[in-house]
C-alpha positions, 0 to 999 in steps of 0.5 A, a space after each residue: 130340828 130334833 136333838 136326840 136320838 129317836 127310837 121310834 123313827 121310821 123311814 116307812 112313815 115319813 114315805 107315807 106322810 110323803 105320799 099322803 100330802 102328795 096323794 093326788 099329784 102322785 095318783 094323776 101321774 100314773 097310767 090310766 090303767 093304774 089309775 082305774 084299778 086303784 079307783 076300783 079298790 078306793 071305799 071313797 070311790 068305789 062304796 063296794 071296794 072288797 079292800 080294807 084300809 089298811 089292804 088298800 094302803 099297802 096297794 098304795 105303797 105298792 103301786 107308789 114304790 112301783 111306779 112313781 119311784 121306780 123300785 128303787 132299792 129302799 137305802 136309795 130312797 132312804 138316800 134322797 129323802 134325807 139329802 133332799 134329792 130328786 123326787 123329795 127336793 124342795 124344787 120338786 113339784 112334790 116338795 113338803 116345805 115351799 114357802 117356808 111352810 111346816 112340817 108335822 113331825 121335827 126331821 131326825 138328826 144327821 147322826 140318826 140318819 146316817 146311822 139308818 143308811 149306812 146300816 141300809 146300805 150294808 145290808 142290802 141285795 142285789 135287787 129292790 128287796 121291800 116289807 109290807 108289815 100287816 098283823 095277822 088277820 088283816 088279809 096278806 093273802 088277799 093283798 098279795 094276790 091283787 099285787 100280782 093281778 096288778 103286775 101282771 094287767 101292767 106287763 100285759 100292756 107294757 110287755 117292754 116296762 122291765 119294772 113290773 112282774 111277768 112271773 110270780 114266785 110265792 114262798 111260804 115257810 111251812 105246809 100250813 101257810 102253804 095249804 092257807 095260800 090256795 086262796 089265791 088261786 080260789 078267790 074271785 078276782 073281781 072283787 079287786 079287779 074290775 070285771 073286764 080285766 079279770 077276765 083277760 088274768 083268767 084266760 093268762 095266768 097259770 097257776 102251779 102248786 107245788 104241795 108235795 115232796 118230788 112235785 116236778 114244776 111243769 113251767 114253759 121255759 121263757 113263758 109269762 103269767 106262771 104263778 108257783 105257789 110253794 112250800 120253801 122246801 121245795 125249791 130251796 137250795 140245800 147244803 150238800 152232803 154227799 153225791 146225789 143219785 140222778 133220782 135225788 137230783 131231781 127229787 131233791 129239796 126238803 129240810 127245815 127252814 129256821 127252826 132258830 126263829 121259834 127258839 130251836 137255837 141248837 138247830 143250824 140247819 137254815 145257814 150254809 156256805 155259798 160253796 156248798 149250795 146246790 139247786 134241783 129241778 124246780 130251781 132250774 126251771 125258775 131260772 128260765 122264767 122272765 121278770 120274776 117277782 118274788 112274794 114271800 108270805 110269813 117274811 119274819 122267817 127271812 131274817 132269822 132269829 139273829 137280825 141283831 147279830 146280823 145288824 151288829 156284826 159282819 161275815 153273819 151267815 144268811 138263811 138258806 131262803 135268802 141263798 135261794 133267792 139271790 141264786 135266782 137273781 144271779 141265773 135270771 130277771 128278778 124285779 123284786 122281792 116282796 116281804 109280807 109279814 105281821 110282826 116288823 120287828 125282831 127283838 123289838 128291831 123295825 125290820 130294815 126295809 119296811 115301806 109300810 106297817 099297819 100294826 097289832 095296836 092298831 089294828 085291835 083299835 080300829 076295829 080289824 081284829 077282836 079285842 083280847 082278853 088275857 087271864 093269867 092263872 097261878 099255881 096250874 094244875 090240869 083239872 083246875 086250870 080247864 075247869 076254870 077255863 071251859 066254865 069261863 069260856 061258856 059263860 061267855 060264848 055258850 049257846 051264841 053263833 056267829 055268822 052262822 058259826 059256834 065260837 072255838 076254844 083252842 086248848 094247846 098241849 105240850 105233846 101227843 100222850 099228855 093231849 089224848 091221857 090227861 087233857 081230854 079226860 079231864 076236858 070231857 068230865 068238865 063238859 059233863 059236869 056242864 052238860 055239854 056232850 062229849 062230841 063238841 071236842 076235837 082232837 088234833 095232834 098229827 098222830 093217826 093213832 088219836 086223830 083220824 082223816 074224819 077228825 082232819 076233815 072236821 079241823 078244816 071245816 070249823 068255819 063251814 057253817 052246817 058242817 060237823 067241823 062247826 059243831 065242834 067246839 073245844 079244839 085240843 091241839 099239839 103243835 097245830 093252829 099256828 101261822 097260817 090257821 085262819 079260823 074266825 070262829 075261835 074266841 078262846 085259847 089256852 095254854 099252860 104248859 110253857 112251850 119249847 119256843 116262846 113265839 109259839 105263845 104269841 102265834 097260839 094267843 093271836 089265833 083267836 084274834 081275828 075277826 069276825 061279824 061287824 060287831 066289835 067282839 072280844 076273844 079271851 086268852 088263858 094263860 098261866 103266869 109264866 106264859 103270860 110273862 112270855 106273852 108280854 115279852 115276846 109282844 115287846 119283842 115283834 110288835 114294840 107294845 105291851 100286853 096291856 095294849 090288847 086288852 080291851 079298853 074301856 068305850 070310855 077311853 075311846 074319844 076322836 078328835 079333830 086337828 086342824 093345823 093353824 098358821 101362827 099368828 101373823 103381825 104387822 108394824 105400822 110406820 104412819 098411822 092416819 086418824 080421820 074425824 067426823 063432825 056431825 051436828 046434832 039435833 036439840 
């Protein structure tokens, strides 16, 4: 038993050792259709499973959460681990410890636990409420869509089963993640789902996206199969100021939703008093809606930026999202809300109900992102710092494609004047002093003044092969290419100006990680001292790693080894021992 307090315990993890020593006796007892939809996604199964591991582990916890817990709440499964209870009791079928056998990892102590409840138990909501921490380029979107095609195939067969989804409602925290989750109404459903389910979701589902401001839902009331895809703003419920025409009425719901997450401490826009909530349209219409399940992409932005405080300490306000949520909860059927986020923890804090985490470290190790190389500039001057940037970068990548596509640097400025009069000058006499043309530069910064519907259009097809936006290939950006930019061709950034939100570093630097070609492939960050400073800390801070954990290892450090777990030694006393003697006669 373990004596001491330990930081790095994590509920989620002894849920997974759990599952994984119980794997096929909790997969024998699901339904058939369960079991066929997850032999499809299963690469040892099925040699052409669309899936990753770390996507087709977190359907695992998905579905054991689902069906063999029956969505308990998270302090509820919490509750029975630690006392030995029901589905984890040593009488249990599933139990870990019969005969006296050993367990892998020493339990936590009684204090440590206790503590974990009681802080589970304070903060939790009226409805199962789970976090499925995947870092950034692992595929959320794509996990999050074969969820809802799996709720939906198992409410089509279980009308009357009130633990799975009729309706889905996914949130995302800004237009960027929004414009990114149209790849679930777009993606080929039988790569996940075999091929005579797909098409009974084809002829059901619904699909309702609502994009721009004043977009009225046009669900059927009391209807199944309806996925809203939605910006949060346009069905949050706001804090209301004054008395609202019929027009605005209908209209209503924009507005930030917590700026304080990414350093705007000032702004208290995304916490309100219940008493002053109202809801619009939209919202209306989701009340009339059975079943719902609530998927919010980018979940980080759900807690806020003051976790700890809120850990800490009593009577902490909530966002205006969760407000939203639990209003839902109270006018209708919510089964659950389901989290997805890449960074499980704030301020170097696991978020509280996490189920299943496939971390940054990882991930990089194991070949699902490029390795990152992090260069830290001193003294940085504008003409110094790029021409060291772009030299390093096209000695690098200059003149190689991927997959058809031209490698991307990403070259982040502080605002709109200083991208289109000091950047791009300086960059274009660089690219001239290589002889590189002027054209391969795109510039980007939300101001039609600079950036045209060609320079837009071009930004969205950086990873078309053939297209213009292919050929372009050093990006100059201004509060662009943050969550939700999905570009597999880009193998550089830089930043030297220091940001007003620091997680505005850490998104910037993690954009160039994802990858791309079955090649193990190493993407370089430019930074100046201050930002990667801040690019350490704030790597401590979401993901509990250090920068030199992204850093590409040598092949050197890299060993597998096998475990083998041996039984000890076992020993026997002897109370009589029996000598026997043979004499043989021999031969002269």
């Amino acid at each position: 038993m373990a004596v001491g307090y330990d930081q790095d315990f994590s509920f989620n993890q002894q849920l997974w050792y759990y599952y994984t020593t119980n794997r096929g006796k909790i997969r024998s007892r699901y339904n058939d259709l369960t079991r066929k939809f997850l032999a499809y996604n299963d690469s040892e199964e099925n040699p052409h499973a669309f899936l990753r591991k770390p996507q087709f582990e977190a359907l695992e916890m998905y579905i054991f959460v689902k069906e063999f817990m029956n969505n308990k709440q998270v302090y509820e499964m919490f509750d029975d681990w630690r006392h030995k209870r029901d589905r984890f009791s040593d009488a249990s079928y599933y139990a870990l410890e019969k005969n006296g056998q050993i367990r892998l990892f020493d339990a936590p102590t009684e204090k440590q636990t206790d503590t974990l409840f009681k802080q589970m138990k304070k903060y939790r909501e009226s409805y199962p409420n789970y976090i499925y921490a995947l870092t950034m380029g692992l595929g959320k979107t794509i996990l999050m869509a074969t969820c809802i095609f799996y709720e939906f195939l198992l409410a089509k067969k279980y009308p009357r089963d009130k633990r799975f989804c009729h309706n889905a409602l996914v949130f995302a925290p800004d237009k960027t993640v929004l414009q990114s989750l149209r790849e679930i109404m777009t993606f080929d459903k039988t790569k996940v789902v075999p091929p005579e389910y797909a098409r009974v979701l084809d002829s059901n589902i619904k699909f309702h996206f609502l994009d721009e401001a004043g977009t009225i839902l046009h669900t059927i009331d009391d209807s199944d199969f309806n996925i809203i895809i939605s910006n949060t703003q346009k069905i949050i419920v706001k804090k209301k100021r004054k008395e609202a025409t019929p027009t605005e009425t209908l209209f209503a719901g924009t507005g930030s939703l917590l700026s304080a997450v990414y350093g705007a401490d000032s702004d208290d826009d995304d916490a309100w008093d219940d008493t002053t909530l109202m809801d619009n349209q939209r919202f209306k219409k989701l009340c009339r809606l059975p079943q719902l399940g609530v998927y919010v992409d980018e979940a980080h932005h759900l807690f806020g930026a003051d976790l700890e405080k809120q850990i800490r300490s009593s009577g902490a306000n909530k966002t205006s999202l969760r407000d939203t949520i639990n209003l839902l909860a109270e006018n209708t059927s919510i089964v659950a809300c389901y989290n997805y986020t890449g960074t499980p923890y704030v301020k170097n804090q696991l978020l509280p109900e996490v189920v299943y985490a496939y971390g940054l470290r990882e991930s990089i190790w194991n070949g699902f992102l490029k390795d990152a190389d992090p260069i830290g500039f001193e003294n940085v001057k504008n003409e110094e710092f790029l021409t060291a940037v772009v030299r390093t970068f096209w000695e690098r990548y200059g003149g190689k494609t991927y997959e058809g596509l031209k490698p991307k640097l990403a070259i982040y400025a502080s605002g709109v004047e200083e991208a289109a009069t000091e950047v791009k000058p300086v960059l274009e006499k660089v690219l001239s002093d290589l002889g590189i043309p002027a054209s391969k530069i795109l510039l980007n910064v939300g101001d039609v003044k600079y950036t045209k519907n060609d320079d837009i259009r071009d930004f969205n097809n950086l990873d078309v092969p053939g297209s213009e936006g292919n050929e372009k290939q050093f990006i100059i950006l201004v509060e662009k290419g943050k969550e939700g930019w999905n570009c597999r061709s880009l193998f550089g950034v830089a930043l030297f100006r220091s940001p007003k939100s620091k997680i505005f570093v850490l998104q910037a630097t993690m954009r160039c990680l994802r990858a791309i070609t079955d090649e193990r492939l190493t993407a370089t960050v430019f930074l100046s001292k201050e930002n990667y400073d801040t690019l350490d800390d704030e790597l401590h801070k979401n993901f509990n790693m250090e920068i030199k954990d992204i850093t590409n290892p040598s092949n050197d450090d890299r060993h597998k080894y096998q475990v083998r777990v041996l039984p000890p030694p076992r020993t026997i006393t002897l109370k009589r021992v029996w000598h026997e003697y043979t004499l043989h006669e021999k031969e002269y």
